[in-house]
N, C-alpha and C positions, 0 to 999 in steps of 0.2 A: 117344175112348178106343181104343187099340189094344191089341189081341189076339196074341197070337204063340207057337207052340210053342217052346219054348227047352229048351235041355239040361237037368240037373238041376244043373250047380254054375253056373248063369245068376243072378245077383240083382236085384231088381230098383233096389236102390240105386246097381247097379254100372251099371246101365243109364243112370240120371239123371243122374250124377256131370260126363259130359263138360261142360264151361264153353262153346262156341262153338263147336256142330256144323257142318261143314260141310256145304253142301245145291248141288246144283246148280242153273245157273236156272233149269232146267224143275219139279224139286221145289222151289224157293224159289217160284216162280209158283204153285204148285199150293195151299203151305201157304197163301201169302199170301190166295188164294182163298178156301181152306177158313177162314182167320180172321175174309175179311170179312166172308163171310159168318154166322159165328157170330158174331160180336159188332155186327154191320149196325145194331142198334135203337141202340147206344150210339154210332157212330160216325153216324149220324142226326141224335142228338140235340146231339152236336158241332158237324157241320155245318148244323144249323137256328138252334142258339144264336150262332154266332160270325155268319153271313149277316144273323138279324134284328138282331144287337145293332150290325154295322156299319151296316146300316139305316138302324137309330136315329139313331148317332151323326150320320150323313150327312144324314140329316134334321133332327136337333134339336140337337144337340150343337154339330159343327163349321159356324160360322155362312159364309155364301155372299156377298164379296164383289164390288159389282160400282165399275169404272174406270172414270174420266172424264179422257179428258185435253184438252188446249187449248194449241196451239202459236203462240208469239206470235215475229214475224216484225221483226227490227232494220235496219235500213239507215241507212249512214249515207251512203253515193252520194244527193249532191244535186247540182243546177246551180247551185245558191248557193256550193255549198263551195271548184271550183276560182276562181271568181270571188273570191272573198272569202282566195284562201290567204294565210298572212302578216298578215290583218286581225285573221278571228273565230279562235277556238280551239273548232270545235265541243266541248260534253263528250263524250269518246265511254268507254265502259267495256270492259275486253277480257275479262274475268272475267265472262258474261252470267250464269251462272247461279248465282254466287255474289251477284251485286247482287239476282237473283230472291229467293235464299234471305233473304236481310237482309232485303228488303220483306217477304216473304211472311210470315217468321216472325217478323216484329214484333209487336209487342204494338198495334197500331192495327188490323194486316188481321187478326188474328186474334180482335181483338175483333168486328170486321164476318162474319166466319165464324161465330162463337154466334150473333149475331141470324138470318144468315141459316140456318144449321142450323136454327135451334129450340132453341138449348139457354137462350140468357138468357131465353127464356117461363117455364123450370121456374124459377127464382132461385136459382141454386144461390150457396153461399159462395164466397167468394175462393179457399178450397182448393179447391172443385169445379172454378170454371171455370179456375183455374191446369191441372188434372189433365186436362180438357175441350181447352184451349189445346194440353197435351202430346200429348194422343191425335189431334191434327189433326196435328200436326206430323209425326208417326211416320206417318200415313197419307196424307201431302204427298210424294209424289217430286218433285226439279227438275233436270235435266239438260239437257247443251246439246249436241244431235246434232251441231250445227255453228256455226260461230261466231259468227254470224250467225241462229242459232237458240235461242230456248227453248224445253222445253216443259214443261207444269205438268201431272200426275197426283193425281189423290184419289179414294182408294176408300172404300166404305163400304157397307152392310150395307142401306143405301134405296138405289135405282136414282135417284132423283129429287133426295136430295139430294146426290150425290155428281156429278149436273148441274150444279145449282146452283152448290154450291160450286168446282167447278171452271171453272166460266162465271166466277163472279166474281174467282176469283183472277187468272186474266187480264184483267180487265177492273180490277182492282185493281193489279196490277201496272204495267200504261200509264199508268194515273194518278199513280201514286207514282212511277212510273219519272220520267214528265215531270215530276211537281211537282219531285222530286229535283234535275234538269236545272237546272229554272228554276230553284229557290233557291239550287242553288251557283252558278247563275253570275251570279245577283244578291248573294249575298252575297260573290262574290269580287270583283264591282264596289265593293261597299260596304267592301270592307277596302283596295282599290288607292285608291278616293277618297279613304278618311280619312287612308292615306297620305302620298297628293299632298298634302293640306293640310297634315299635320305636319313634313312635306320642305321645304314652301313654308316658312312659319311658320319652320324651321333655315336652309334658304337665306337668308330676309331678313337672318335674324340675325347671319349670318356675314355676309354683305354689306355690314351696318351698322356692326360690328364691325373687318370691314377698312377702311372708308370711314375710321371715326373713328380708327384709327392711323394709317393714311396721312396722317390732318391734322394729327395731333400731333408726327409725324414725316416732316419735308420730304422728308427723301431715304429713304424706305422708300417706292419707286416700283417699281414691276416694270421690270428692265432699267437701276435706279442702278447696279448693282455693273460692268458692263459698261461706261457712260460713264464710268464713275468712271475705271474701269483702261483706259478708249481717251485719256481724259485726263490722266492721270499719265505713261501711254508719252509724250503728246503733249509734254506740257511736260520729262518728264527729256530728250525730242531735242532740243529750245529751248533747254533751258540747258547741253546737248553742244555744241549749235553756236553757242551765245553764248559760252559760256567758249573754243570756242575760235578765234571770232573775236577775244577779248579779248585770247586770245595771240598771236597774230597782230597784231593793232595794239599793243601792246606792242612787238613785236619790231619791227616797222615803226617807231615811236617813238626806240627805243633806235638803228636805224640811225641816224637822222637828225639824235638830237643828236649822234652819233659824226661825222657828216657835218657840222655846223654849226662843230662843234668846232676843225673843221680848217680853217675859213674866216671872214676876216677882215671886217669888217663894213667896212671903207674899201678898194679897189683904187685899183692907179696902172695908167696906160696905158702902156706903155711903146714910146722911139723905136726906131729901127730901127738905132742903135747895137747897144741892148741885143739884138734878135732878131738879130742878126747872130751876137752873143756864145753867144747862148743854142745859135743850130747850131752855131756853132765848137764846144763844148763837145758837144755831140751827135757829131759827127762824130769829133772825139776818143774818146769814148766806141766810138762802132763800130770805131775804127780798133785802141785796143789789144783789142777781141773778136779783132779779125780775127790782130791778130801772135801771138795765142795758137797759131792755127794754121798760118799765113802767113807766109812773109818777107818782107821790103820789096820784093820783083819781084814779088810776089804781083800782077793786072791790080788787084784789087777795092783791096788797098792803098795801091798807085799811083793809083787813082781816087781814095780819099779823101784823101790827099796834095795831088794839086792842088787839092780843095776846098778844102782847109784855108788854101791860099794864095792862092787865089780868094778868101776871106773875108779872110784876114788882111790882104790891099790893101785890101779894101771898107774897110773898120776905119779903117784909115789915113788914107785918101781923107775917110773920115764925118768921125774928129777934124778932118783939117785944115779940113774946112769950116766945123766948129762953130768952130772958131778965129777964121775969117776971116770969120764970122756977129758978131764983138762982143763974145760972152756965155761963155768960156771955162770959168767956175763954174755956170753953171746946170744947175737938177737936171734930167734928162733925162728924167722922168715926172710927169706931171699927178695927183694924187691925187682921186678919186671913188670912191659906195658900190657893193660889191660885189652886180650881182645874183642870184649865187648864192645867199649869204645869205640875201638877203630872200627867196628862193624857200626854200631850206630853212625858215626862220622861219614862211614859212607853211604850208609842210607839217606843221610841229611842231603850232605851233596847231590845224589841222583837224585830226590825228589824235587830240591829245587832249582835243578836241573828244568826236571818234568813240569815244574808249576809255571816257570819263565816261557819254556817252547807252549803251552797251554794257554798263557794269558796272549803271547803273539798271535797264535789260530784266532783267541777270542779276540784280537782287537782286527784281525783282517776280516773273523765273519763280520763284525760290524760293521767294517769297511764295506764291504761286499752288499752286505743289508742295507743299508743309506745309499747306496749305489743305485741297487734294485727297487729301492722305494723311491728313488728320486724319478728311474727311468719308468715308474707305474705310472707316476704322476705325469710323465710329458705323456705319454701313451695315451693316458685319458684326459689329456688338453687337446690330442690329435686323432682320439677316438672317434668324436662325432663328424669331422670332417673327412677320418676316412672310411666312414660307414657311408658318410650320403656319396661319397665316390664311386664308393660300391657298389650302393644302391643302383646308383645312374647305370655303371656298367652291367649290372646285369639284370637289370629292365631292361636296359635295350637290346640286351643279346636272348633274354627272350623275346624278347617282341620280333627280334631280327631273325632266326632261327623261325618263330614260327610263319614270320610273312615269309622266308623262303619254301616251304612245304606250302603253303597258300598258293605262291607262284606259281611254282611245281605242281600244281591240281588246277588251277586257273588255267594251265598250258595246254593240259590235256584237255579241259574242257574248250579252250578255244581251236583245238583241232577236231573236236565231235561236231562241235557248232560247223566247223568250215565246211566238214565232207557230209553233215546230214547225217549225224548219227544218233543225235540228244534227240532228240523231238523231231517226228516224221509227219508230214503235215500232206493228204495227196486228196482231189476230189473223190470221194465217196458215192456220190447219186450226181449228173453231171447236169446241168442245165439242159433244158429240152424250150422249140420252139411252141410254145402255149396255140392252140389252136381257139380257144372259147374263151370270154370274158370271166375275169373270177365279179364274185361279189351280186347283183341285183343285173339281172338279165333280161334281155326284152321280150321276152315271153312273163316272166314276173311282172312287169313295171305294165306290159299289156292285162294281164289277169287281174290286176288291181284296180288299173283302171275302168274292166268292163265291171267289175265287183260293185266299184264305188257310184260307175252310172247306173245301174239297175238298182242298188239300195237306194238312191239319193232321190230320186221319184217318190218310190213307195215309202221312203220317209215325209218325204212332202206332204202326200196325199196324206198319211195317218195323221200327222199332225194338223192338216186341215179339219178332218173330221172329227177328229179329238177334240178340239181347243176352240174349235167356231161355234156360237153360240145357237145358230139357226137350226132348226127341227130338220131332217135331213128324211123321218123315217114316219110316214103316216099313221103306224100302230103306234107312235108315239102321242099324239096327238087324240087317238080315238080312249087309248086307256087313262090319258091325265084327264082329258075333258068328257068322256066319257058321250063321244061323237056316235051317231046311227052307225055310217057308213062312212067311206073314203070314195072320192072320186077319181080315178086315175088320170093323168095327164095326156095325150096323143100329141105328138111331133105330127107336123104339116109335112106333105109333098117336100118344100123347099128346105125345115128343118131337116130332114131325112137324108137329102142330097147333100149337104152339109157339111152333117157327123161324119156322113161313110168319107166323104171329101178330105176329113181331119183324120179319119182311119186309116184312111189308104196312103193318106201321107207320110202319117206315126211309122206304119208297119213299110214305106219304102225309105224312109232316113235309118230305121233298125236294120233293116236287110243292107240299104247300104255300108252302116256299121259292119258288120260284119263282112260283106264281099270285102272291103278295104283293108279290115285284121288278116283276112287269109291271103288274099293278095300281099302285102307283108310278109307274112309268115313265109310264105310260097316263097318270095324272093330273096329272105335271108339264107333260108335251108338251100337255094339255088346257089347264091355267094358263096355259103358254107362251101 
């Protein structure tokens, strides 16, 4: 309570009225003082309630988990593997801790999780252990530091079974991981074999299939359609060059009877009258060529001039002999057969001879031709039915051929798989028993709270003297209304007994506070 001389038109409503006096920080320091201390038992009892009740809460309330983790270590670098490249197909997985997550949180490990927790002792319902099953999982972390790394975490509220359980999930994971291994690659054996056998089983069948049209049809042979047509070229050249040998001895033919024609099947021999006659007339003949050009002084004309008289004696001379020979009438040529003739005649004969065995070639190449083009034509009615025969058969013997080599590599890989040689899978860092809670600790959850009771007071107080409208600070009052003096206040006897009464109590609920922190304290670090 402040005291003050004040003028007479002073009021004291007019005093209160200000909303947000201002104080400087040495009077805001001072008020603040003067409040905490007057009101010290309530701001005590603030900070004894909010300290024990986090306490509590850090004690019984907010439960204290502790982490187990267990790092399991993948390799797939073997000596087997570059050996074997091209053979096996180790399995290898690139996604490690999503293959973790699919094991882990399967419904087989998680059932091996209740038994080994403790929880299928209690019997709970299918919705129990469904909600059991969910609450591991939410307390399962699985990540992969590297990629070649897992690691598995589980907290829990026991130190011992959040060992446990963490021990086994690693130890459950290798097992399942390999089993996983082994059965794909045994069942990826068991699906290339069945396979090979239903491939085989279609290969025969087309095989069989082609075999029996092939016999039903002679010329559906792989590679007819190309004899066919290297033998139709062959024979249409044969009867090119028969037909035109044909015309050829034809022609040949026709000279000869023309030559036959002109010669007589009897000759006479004749004397040497007549070849006398025969130049005389020769010589006549050159001689008027030559006067075409020539005059009779010409030398070449005068040469055949005396010929002509040189013969014309001979002539003479011959008759009179034949005169004087007897036989004045006799024919002067012996008649005999001509062997021109008979050579022509026999040329005639052997050529057509030659024309007949010619035209026979040419009607058998025809023959032969109309054969070969009859047998192109079934060939390419039987063409496309025996291509897709074909086809069938050897699709399938590729396909069959290579699922055998599949097999054949599936095999070996499903023998890596059985002994552990694809993928090596062993703990790395091995689960250990957690001695300390991870996460917000009761020493944390205590500092906070004695944080939050000693702030939450002197936030009180400043917002009381902040934001209360009342004069708190007598220089306030002397510099607006521009007052003499201030009077100061004196606490009575009984006031006096009082404050220290709400002093001594503030400062034994504070000291309790803390005897009771360290007592705490004291007893955990003793548990510890």
């Amino acid at each position: 309570m402040i005291k003050a001389a004040m003028l007479p038109s002073l009021r004291v409503g007019s005093v209160a009225r200000p909303r947000n006096p201002e104080l400087s920080p040495h009077d805001l320091v001072l008020v603040l003082l003067k409040e905490f201390r007057i009101r010290a038992f309530g701001m005590a009892a603030i900070f004894t309630t909010i300290a024990l009740l986090t306490l509590v809460i850090g004690l019984f309330v907010i439960p204290r988990y502790y982490t187990t983790s267990v790092t399991v270590l993948a390799q797939e670098s073997d000596i087997i593997q570059p050996l074997l490249e091209g053979r096996a197909v180790p399995t290898g997985v690139t996604d490690r801790a999503g293959m973790a997550r699919q094991i882990i949180y399967g419904q087989k490990v998680m059932s091996e999780a209740l038994k080994i927790g403790g929880w299928a002792a209690e019997d709970l319902s299918p919705i129990q252990e469904d909600m059991a099953m969910e609450e591991i999982r939410k307390r399962t972390v699985i990540v992969s530091p590297r990629p070649d790394l897992v690691e598995i975490s589980y907290r829990d509220v026991d130190p011992e079974r959040s060992f446990e359980l963490a021990q086994a999930f690693g130890s459950l994971f290798i097992s399942e991981a390999l089993a996983t291994k082994e059965r794909e690659s045994r069942e990826a054996y068991e699906f290339i074999d069945a396979q090979v056998q239903e491939y085989h089983r279609k290969l025969t069948d087309a095989e069989s299939n082609l075999q029996d049209y092939q016999s039903r049809n002679a010329d559906a042979q792989p590679g007819s359609a190309d004899d066919v047509s290297a033998r139709i070229s062959a024979l249409r050249t044969q009867l090119e060059q028969t037909r035109m040998s044909l015309l050829e001895q034809e022609s040949r033919q026709s000279s000869i009877e023309a030559q036959l024609s002109g010669e007589a099947a009897v000759t006479a021999v004749q004397s040497r009258e007549t070849l006398y006659r025969t130049r005389m007339i020769e010589l006549q003949a050159e001689r008027d060529r030559l006067l075409l050009q020539f005059t009779e002084q010409h030398p070449d004309v005068r040469r055949i001039n005396h010929q002509l008289e040189d013969i014309q004696r001979t002539l003479v001379a011959e008759r009179e002999r034949r005169e004087t020979s007897g036989r004045p009438n006799a024919i002067s040529e012996d008649a005999q057969l001509n062997p021109m003739y008979q050579e022509l005649r026999s040329q005639l004969s052997l050529i057509r001879r030659e024309i007949a065995a010619t035209r026979t070639r040419m009607g058998i190449a025809e023959s032969m031709l109309n054969d070969e083009l009859d047998r192109s034509r079934r060939i390419a009615s039987s063409e496309s039915a025996l291509a897709e025969l074909t086809r069938d058969y050897e699709v399938n013997r590729e396909i069959y051929q290579d699922l055998l080599r599949r097999r054949e590599n599936a095999r070996v890989s499903m023998g890596l798989d059985q002994e552990n040689r694809g993928l090596t899978l062993r703990i790395q860092d091995p689960a250990v028993m957690p001695l300390r809670p991870s996460g917000l600790r009761f020493m944390h959850i205590a500092a906070a709270g004695m944080l939050v009771a000693v702030l939450l007071p002197l936030a009180l107080v400043f917002a009381l003297v902040r934001f209360d409208p009342r004069i708190r600070s007598p220089q306030l009052i002397a510099d607006r209304h521009r007052l003499l003096t201030t009077i100061p206040s004196f606490p009575t006897p009984r006031e006096r007994r009082r404050t220290f009464m709400r002093l001594a109590s503030a400062m034994a609920m504070v000291a309790g506070v803390f005897v009771t922190y360290g007592l705490v304290y004291a007893y955990k670090i003793a548990s510890a």
